[in-house]
N, C-alpha and C positions, 0 to 999 in steps of 0.2 A: 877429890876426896869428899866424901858427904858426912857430914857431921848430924850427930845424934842426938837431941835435945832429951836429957835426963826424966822432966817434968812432961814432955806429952809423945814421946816416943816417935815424931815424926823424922824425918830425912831433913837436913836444911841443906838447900841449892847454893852454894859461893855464887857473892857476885858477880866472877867474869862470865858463869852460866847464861846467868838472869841478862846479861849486857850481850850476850851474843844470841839469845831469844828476842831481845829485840832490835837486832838489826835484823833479824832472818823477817822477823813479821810484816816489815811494809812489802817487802820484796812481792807475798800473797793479797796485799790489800791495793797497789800499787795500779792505777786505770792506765788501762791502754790506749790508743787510737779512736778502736771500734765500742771503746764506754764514754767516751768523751762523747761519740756520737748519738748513743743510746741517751745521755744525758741531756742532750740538746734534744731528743723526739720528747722526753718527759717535761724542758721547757718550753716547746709548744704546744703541750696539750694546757697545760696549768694558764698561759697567756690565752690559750682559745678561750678558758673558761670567763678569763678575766675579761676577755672584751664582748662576748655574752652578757653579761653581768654590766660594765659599765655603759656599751656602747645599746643595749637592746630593752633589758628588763629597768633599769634602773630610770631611766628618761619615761617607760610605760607607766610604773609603780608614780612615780612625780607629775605625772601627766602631761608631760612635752612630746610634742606634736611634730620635733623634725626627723619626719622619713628618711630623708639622707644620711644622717647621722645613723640611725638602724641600720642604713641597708650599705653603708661603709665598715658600720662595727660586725656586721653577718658575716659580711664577707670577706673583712681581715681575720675572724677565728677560722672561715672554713680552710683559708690560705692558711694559714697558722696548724693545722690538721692534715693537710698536705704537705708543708713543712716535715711535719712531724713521720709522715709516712716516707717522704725523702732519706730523713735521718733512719729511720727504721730499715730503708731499703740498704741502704748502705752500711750498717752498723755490721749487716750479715758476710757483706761481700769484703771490707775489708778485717771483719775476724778471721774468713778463711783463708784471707790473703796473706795476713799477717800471725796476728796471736789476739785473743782476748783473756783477760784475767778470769781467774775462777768465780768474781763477783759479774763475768758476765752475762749469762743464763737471768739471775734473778734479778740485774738490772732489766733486760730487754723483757722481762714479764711487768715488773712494775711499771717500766714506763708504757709500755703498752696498753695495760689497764689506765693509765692516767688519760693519753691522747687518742686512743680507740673504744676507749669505754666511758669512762668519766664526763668527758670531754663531748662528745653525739649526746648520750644520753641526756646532760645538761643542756643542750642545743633542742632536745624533741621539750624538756620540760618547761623552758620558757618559752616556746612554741605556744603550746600550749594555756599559758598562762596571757600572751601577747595577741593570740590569731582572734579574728573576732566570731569565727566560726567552734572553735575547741572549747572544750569543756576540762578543766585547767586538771580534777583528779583523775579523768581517765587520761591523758597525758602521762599524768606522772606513772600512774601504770605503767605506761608504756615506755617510758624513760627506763624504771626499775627493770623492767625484763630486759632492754638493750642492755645496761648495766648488767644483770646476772649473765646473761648470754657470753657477755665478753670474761667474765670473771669464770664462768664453769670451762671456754674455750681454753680460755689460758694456762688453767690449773688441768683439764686433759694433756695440752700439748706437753706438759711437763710427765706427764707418765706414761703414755702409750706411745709407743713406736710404731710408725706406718714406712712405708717401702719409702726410699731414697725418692726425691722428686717432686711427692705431692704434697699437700695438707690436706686433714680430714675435718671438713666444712670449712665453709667461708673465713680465709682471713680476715683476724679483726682489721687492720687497715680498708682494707675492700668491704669490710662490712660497715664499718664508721661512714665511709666516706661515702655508702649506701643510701644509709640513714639520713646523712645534712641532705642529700640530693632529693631523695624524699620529700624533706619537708622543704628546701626549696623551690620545689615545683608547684607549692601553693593548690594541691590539689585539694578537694572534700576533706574535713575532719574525718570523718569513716574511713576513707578508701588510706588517706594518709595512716592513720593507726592499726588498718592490716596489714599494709605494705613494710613499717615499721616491725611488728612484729613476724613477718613475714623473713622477713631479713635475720631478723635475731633468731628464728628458729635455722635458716641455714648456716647462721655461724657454732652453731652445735652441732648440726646435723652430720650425716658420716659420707657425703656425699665428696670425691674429691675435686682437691682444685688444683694446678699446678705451682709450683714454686718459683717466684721471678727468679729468672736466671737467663743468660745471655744473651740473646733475639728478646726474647720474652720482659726481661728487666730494662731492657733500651725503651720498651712498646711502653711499657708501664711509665718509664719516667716523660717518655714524651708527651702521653697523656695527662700524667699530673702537672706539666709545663703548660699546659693548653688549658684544664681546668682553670687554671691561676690565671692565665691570662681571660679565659670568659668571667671568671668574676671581677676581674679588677675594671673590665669592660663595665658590667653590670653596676660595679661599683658608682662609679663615677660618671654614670648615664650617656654613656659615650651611646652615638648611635648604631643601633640594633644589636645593645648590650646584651636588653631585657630576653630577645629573642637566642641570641648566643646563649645565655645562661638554661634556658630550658629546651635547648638544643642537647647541653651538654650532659646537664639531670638525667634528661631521656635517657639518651646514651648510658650515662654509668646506670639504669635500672634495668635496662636489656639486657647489658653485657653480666648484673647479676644473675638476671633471669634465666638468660641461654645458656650459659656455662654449666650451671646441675646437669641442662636437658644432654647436652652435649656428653658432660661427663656420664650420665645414666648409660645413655646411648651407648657410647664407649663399653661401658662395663656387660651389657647387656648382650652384646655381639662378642666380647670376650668369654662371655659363660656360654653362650652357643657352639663357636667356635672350639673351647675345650669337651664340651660334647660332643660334639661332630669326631675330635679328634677320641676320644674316650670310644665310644662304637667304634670307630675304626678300628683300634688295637683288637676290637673283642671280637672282628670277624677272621677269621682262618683260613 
């Protein structure tokens, strides 16, 4: 029964209402499996940032001089962003496996944006700030555009529907993990800050990519298994770390490289092909 309050005309709710509103409420707030996982990719982006920050800028800015401690703290964030691409990988497969809560969706954007966006970005601007060839505000440029790239990426995937299978431009994991490789390879200030932006324009762009998924998601983790092992190589100057490491770089810049060409390809022989078949219907 709802009772009527004289004085402001509203409805009042009994309290067993109110008590059975809120047991119903955790039920819809309540993480599953595949958020707990998402959680853990948004606690490796935040740690990457942390050990940028403690392990790289903060010993530059003080004026310590040990290399090793930089090139341990480099390469526990970049492991830390591979981590974070781990839990990402997996966050999807056991949602479909199992269930995710309705806070799943805007978990897996947020954390995404924190360890594929925040997280590179922050890696190109103490770059920049550290390399002794970089010029620290065109850097930050270019940090900012990594950052919007992943921020515009993330906020398309959330509205436009594309065919089952692909994504439309570079995933942000594959484009983060782009960008460290980038600026790991210690190439030119220049050629580094179009390759960087180079990158961020394909994670907007509409060119597609495939979806990890089964052959594909094994290839993927075996690869991010083998990065981690080239840096930790790198890490701790094990011999022909240095060489492993921009073995590896290489690799992931090709494999962004060809993928467009491939996919163009792909599309390009599909538009002919429905040509070809389109003339055909219209001859008699």
């Amino acid at each position: 029964m709802t009772v009527i309050d004289p004085e402001t005309q509203t409805g009042w709710v009994p309290e067993a209402d109110e008590a059975d509103d809120d047991e119903e409420m955790p039920l819809s707030l309540r993480l599953s499996i595949a958020d707990t996982l998402t959680l853990g990719n948004a606690t490796c982006g935040f740690m990457a940032v942390y050990f940028t920050t403690t392990g790289i800028l903060i010993p530059h800015l003080t004026g310590s001089q040990e290399s090793g401690m930089a090139r341990h703290s480099a390469a526990t964030a970049v492991i830390l962003m591979l981590c974070a691409a781990v839990f990402d990988l997996f966050d999807g497969l056991v949602a479909r496996k199992l269930r995710s809560s309705p806070m799943g969706a805007e978990l897996d954007n947020l954390s995404d944006l924190i360890s594929f966006g925040l997280a590179p970005a922050y890696f190109v601007l103490v770059y920049g700030m550290v390399a002794d060839d970089a010029h620290q505000r065109v850097a930050a440029v270019g940090a900012i555009v990594v950052l919007l790239a992943v921020v515009l990426r993330l906020a398309r995937f959330s509205c436009v529907t594309v065919k089952d299978g692909t994504f439309q431009g570079m995933p942000s994991p594959f484009g983060a993990l782009t960008v460290v490789s980038i600026v790991l390879l210690e190439l030119p200030f220049e050629a580094t800050l179009l390759a960087v932006v180079g990158t961020a324009w394909l994670m907007v762009s509409r060119v597609e990519y495939p979806k990890p998924r089964g052959v594909l998601a094994v290839a993927m983790l075996g690869w991010i298994v083998s990065a981690m092992g080239m840096l930790a190589a790198w890490a701790f100057d094990a011999p022909g770390g240095q060489v492993l490491l921009q073995m590896g770089c290489a690799l992931q810049i090709v494999l962004a490289a060809t993928i467009p060409l491939f996919a163009t390809a792909r599309r390009v022989n599909t538009f002919r092909d429905n040509r070809r078949e389109a003339r055909a219907a219209q001859i008699p």
